[in-house]
OpenMM code with the backbone's topology and positions (N, CA, C; nanometers):
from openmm import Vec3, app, unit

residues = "UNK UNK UNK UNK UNK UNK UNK UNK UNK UNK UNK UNK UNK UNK UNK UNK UNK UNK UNK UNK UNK UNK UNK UNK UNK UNK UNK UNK UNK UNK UNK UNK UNK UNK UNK UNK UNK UNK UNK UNK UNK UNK UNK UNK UNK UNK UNK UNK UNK UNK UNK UNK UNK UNK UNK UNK UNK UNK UNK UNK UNK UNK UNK UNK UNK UNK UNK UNK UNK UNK UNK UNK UNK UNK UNK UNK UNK UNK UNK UNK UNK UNK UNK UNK UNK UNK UNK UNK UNK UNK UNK UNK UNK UNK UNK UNK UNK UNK UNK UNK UNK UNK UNK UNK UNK UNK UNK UNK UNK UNK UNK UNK UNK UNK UNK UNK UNK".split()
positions = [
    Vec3(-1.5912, -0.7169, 1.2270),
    Vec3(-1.5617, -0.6039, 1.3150),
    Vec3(-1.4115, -0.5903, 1.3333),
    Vec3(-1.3399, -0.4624, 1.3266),
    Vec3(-1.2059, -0.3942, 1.3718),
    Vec3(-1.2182, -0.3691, 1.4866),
    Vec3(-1.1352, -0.3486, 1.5284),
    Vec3(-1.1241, -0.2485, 1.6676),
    Vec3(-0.9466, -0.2199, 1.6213),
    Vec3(-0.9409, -0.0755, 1.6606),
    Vec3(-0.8526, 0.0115, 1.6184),
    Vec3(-0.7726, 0.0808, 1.7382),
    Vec3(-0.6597, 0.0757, 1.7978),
    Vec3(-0.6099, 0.1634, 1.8895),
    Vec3(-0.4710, 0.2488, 1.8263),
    Vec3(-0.4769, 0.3658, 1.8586),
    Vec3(-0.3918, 0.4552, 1.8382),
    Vec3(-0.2876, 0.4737, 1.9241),
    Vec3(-0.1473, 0.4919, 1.9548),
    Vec3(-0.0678, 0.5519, 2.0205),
    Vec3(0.0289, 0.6146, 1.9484),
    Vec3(0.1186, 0.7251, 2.0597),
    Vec3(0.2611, 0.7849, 1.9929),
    Vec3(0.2116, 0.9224, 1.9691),
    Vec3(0.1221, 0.9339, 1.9631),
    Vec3(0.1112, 1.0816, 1.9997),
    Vec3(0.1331, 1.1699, 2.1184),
    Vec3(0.1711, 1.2876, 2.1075),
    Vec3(0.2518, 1.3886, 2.2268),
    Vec3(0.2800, 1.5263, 2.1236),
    Vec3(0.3550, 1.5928, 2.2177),
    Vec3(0.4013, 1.7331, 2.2205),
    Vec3(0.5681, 1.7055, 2.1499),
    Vec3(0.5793, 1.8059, 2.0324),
    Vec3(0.6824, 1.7679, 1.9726),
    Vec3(0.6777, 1.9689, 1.9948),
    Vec3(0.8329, 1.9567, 1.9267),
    Vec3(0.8719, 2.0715, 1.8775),
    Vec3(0.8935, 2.0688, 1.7266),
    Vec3(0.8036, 2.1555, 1.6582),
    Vec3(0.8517, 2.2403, 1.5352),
    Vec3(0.9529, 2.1670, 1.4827),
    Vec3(1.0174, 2.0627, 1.3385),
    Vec3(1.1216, 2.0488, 1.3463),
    Vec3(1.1355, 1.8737, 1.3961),
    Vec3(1.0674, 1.8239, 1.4855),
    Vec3(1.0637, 1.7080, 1.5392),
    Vec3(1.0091, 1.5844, 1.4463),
    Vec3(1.0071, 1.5030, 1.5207),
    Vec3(0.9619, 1.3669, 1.4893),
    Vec3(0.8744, 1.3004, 1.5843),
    Vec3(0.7717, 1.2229, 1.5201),
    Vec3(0.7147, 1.1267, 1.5881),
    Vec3(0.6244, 0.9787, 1.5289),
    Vec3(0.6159, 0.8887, 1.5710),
    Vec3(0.5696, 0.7794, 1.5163),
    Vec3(0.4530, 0.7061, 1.6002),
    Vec3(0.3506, 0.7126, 1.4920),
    Vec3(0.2585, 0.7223, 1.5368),
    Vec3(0.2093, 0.5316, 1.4994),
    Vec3(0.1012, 0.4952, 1.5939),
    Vec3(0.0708, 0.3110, 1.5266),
    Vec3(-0.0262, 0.2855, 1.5312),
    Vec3(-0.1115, 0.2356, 1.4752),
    Vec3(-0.2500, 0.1661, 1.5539),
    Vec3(-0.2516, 0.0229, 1.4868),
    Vec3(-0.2947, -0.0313, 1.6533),
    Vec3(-0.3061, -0.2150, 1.6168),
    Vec3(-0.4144, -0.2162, 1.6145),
    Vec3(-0.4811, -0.2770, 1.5180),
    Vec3(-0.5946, -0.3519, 1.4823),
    Vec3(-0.6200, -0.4666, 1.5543),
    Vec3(-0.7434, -0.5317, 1.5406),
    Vec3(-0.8162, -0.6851, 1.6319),
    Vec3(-0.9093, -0.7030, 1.5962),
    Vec3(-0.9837, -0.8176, 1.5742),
    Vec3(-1.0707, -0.8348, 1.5211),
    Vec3(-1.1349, -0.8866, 1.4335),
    Vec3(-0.9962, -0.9005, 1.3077),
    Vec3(-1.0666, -0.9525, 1.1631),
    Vec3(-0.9092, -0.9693, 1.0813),
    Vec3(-0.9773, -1.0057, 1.0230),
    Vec3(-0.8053, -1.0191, 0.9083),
    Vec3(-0.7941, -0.8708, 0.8702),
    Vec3(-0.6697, -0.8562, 0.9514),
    Vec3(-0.5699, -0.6824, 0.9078),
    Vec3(-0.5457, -0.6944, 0.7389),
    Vec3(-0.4760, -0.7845, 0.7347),
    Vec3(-0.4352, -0.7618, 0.5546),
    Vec3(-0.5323, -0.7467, 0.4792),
    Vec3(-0.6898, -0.7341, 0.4883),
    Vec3(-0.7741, -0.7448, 0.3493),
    Vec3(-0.7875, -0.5766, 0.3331),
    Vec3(-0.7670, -0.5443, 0.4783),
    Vec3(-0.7978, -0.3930, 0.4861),
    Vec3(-0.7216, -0.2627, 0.4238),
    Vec3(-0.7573, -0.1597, 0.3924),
    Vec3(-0.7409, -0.0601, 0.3080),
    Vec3(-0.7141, 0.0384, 0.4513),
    Vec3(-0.5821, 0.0691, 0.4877),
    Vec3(-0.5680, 0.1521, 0.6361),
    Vec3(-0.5172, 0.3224, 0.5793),
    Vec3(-0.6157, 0.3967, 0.6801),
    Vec3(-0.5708, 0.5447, 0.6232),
    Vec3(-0.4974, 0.6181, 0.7671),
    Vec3(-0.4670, 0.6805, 0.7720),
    Vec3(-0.4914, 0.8245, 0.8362),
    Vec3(-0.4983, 0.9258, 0.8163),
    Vec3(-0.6089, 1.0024, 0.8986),
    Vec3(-0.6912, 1.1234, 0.8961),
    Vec3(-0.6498, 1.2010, 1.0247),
    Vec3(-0.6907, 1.3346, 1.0010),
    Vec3(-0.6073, 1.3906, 1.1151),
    Vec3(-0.7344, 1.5059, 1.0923),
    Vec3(-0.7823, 1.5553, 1.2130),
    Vec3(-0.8390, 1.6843, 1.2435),
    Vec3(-0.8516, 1.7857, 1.3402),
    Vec3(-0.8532, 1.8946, 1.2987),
    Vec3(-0.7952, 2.0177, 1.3884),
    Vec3(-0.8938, 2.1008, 1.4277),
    Vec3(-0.8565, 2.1373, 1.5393),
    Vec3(-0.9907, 2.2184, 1.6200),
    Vec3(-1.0324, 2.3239, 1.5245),
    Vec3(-1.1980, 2.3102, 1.4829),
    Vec3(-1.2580, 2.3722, 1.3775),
    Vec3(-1.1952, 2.3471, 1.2618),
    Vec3(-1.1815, 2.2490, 1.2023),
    Vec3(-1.1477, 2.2091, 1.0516),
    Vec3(-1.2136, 2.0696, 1.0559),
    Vec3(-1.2203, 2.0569, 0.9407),
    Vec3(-1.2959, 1.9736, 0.9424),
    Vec3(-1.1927, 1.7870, 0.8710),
    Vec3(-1.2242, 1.6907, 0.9123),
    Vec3(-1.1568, 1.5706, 0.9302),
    Vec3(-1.0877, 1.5192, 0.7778),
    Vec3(-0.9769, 1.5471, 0.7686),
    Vec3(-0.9073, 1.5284, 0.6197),
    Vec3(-0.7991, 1.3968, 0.6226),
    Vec3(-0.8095, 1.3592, 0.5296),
    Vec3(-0.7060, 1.2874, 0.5112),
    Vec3(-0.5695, 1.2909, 0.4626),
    Vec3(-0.4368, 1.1908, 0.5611),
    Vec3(-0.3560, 1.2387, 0.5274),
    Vec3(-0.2764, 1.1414, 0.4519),
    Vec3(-0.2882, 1.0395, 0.4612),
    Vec3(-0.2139, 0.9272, 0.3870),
    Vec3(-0.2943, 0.8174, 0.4434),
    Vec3(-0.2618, 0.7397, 0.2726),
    Vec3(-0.3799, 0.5742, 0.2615),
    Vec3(-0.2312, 0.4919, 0.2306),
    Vec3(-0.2605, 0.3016, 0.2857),
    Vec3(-0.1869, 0.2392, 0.2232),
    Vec3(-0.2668, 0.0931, 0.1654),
    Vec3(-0.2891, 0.0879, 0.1252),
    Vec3(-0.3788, 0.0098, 0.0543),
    Vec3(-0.3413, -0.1982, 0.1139),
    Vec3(-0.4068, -0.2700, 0.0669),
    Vec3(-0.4093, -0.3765, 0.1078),
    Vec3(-0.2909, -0.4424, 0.0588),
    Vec3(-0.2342, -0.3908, -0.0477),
    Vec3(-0.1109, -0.4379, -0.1465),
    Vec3(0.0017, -0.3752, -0.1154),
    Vec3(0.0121, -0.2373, -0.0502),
    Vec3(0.0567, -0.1582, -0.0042),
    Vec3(0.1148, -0.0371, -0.0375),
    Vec3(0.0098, -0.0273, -0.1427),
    Vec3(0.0333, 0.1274, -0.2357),
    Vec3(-0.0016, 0.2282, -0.1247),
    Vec3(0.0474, 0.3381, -0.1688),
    Vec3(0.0619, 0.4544, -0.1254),
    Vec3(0.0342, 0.5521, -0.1393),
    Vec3(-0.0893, 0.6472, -0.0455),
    Vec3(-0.0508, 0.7905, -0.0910),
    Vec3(-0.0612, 0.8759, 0.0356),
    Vec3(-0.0565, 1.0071, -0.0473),
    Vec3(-0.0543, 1.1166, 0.0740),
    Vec3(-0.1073, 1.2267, 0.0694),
    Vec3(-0.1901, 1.2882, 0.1320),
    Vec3(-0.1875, 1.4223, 0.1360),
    Vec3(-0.0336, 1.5358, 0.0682),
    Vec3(-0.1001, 1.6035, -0.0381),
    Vec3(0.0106, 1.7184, -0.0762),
    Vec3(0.1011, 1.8059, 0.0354),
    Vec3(0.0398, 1.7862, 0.1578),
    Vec3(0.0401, 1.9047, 0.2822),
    Vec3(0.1942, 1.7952, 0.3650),
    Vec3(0.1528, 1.6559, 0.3502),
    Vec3(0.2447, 1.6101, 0.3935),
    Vec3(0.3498, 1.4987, 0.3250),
    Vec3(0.3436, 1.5203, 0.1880),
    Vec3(0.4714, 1.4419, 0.1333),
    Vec3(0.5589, 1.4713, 0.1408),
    Vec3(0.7086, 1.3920, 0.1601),
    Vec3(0.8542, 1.4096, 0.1643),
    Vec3(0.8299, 1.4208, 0.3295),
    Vec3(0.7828, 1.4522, 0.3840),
    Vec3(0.7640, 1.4050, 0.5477),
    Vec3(0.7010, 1.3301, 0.6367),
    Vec3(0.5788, 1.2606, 0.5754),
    Vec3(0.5474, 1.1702, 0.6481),
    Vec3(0.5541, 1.0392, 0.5589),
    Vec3(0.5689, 0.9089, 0.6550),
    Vec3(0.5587, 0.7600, 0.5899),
    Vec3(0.4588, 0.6986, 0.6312),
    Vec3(0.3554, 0.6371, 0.5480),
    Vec3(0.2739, 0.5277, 0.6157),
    Vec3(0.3359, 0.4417, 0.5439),
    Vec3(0.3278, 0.2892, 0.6543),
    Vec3(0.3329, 0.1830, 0.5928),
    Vec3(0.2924, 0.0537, 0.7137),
    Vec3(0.2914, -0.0360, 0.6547),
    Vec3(0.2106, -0.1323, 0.7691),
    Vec3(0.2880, -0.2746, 0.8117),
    Vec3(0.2293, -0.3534, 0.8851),
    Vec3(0.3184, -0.4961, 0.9387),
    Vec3(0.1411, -0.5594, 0.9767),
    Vec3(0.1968, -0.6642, 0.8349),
    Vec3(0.0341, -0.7479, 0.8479),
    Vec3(0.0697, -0.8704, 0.9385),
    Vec3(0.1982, -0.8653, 0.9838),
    Vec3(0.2046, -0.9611, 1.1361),
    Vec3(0.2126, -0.9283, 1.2060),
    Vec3(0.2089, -0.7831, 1.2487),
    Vec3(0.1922, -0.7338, 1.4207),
    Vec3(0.0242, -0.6525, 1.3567),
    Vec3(-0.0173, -0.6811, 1.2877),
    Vec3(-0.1608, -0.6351, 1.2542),
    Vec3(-0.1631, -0.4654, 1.2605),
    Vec3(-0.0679, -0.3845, 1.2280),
    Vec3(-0.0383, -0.2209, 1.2805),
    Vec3(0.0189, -0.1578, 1.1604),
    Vec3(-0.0372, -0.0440, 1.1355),
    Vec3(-0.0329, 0.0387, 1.0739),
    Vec3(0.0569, 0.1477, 1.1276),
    Vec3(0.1493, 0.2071, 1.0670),
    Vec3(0.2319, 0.3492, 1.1624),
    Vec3(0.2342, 0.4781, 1.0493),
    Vec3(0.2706, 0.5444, 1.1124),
    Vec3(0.2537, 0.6889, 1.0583),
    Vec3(0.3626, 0.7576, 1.1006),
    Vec3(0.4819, 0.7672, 1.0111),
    Vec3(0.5977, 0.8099, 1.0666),
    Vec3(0.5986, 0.9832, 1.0475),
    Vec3(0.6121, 1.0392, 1.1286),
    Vec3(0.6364, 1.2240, 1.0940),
    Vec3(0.7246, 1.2613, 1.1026),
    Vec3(0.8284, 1.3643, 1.0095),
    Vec3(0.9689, 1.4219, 1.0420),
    Vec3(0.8927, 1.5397, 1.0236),
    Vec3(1.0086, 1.6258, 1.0290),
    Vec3(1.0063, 1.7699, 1.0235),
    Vec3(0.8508, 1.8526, 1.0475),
    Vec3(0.7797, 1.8278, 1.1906),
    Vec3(0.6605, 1.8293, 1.1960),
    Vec3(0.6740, 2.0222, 1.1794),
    Vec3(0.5795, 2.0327, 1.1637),
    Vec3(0.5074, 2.2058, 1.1705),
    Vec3(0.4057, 2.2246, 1.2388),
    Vec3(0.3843, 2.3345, 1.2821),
    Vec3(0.2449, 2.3858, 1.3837),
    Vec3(0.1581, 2.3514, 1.3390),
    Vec3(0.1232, 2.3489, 1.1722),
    Vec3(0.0266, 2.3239, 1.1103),
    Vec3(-0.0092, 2.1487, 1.1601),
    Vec3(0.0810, 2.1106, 1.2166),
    Vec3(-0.0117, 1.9863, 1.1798),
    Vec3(-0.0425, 1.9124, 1.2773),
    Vec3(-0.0532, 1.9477, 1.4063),
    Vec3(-0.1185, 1.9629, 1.5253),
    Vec3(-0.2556, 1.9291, 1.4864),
    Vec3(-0.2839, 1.8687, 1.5554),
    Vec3(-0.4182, 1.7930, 1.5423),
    Vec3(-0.4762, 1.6442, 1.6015),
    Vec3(-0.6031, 1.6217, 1.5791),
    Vec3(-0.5943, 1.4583, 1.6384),
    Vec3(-0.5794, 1.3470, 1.5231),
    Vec3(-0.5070, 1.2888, 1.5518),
    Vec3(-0.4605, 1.1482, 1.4143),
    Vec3(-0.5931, 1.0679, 1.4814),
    Vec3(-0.6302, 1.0135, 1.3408),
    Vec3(-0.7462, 0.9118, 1.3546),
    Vec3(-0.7108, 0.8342, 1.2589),
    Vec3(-0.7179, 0.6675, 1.2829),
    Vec3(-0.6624, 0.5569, 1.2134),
    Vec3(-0.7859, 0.5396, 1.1692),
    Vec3(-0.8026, 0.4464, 1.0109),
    Vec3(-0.8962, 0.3918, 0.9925),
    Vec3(-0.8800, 0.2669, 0.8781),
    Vec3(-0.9789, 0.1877, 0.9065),
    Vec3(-0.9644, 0.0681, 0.8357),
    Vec3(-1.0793, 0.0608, 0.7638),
    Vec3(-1.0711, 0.0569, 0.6326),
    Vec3(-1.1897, -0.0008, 0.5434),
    Vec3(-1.1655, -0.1021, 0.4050),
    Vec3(-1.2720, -0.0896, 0.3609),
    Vec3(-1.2536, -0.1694, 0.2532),
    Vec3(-1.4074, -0.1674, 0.1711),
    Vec3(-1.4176, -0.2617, 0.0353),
    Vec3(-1.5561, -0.2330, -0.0518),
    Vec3(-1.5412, -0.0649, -0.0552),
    Vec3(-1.4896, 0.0250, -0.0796),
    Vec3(-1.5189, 0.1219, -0.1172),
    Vec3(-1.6059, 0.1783, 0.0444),
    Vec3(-1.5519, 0.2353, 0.1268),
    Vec3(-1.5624, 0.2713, 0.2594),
    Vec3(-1.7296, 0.2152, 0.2745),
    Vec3(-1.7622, 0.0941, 0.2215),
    Vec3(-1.9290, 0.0614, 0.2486),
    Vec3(-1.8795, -0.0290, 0.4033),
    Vec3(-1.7513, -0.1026, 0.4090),
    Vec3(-1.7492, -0.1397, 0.5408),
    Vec3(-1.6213, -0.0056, 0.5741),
    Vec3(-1.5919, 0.0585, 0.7175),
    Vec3(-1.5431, 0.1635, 0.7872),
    Vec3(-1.5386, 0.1184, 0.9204),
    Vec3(-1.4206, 0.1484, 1.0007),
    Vec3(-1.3597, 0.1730, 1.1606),
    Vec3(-1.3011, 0.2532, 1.1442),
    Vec3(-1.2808, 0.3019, 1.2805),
    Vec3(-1.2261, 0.4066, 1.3267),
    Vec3(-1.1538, 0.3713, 1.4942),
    Vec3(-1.0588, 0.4296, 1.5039),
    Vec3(-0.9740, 0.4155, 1.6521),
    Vec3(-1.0484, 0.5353, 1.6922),
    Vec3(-1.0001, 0.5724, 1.8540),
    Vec3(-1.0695, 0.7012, 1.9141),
    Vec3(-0.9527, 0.8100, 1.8982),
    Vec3(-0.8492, 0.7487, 1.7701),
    Vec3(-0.7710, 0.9350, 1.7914),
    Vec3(-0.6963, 0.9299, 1.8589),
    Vec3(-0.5582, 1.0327, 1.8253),
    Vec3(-0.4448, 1.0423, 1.9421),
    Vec3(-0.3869, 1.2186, 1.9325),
    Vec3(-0.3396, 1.2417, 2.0108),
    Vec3(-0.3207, 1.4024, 1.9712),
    Vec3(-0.1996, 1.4141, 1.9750),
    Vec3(-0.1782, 1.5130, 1.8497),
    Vec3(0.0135, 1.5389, 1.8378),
    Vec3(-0.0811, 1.7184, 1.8274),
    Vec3(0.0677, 1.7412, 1.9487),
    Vec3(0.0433, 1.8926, 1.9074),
    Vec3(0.2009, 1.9387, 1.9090),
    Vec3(0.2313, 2.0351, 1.7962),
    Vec3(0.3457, 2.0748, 1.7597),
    Vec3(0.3645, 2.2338, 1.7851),
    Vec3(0.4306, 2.2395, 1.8754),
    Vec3(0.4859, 2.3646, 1.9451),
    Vec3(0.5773, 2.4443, 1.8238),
    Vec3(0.5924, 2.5586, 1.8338),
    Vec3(0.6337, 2.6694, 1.7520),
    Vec3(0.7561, 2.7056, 1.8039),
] * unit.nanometer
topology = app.Topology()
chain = topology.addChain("A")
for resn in residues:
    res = topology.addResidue(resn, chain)
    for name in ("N", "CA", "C"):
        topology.addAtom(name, app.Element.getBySymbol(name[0]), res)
């Protein structure tokens, strides 16, 4: 079992920054495969960047050259760095930890960045 908490989410402006974390508990952080997903009122739950157990990388097309994931397998936390946010991407960040090919899955309860215009 994971258990997942999210913080660093808030009200940015258009243009802004914010850094987003979730600490894990529970189980060994490093075997895990950590994403974030982000979803927006009536859309449905997408992903925006994975960093893998080794610590490869990817991202959503919507947010490369502006956002960073990357992780600290000794504070057990995953972050999600955002520059130059846009309206578009307002939404709730949801951390997640898996591994085996999402046959094991957690989830945090979400944090909300909403980006003002």
């Amino acid at each position: 079992q994971v258990q997942l908490v999210e913080s660093g989410g808030g009200l940015v402006q258009a243009g802004g920054s914010l850094r987003l974390s979730c600490a894990a508990s529970g189980s060994t952080f490093s075997i895990y495969h950590m994403d974030w997903y982000r979803q927006a009122p009536g859309k449905q739950r997408e992903s925006v960047a994975t960093i893998s157990s080794s610590g490869s990388t990817n991202y959503a097309e919507s947010v490369k050259g502006r956002f960073t994931i990357s992780r600290d397998n000794v504070k057990n936390t995953v972050y999600l760095q955002m520059n130059s946010l846009k309206p578009e991407d307002t939404a709730v960040y949801y951390c997640n930890a898996n591994r085996a090919y999402y046959t094991e899955s957690y989830w945090g309860q979400g944090t909300q960045v909403t980006v003002s215009s």
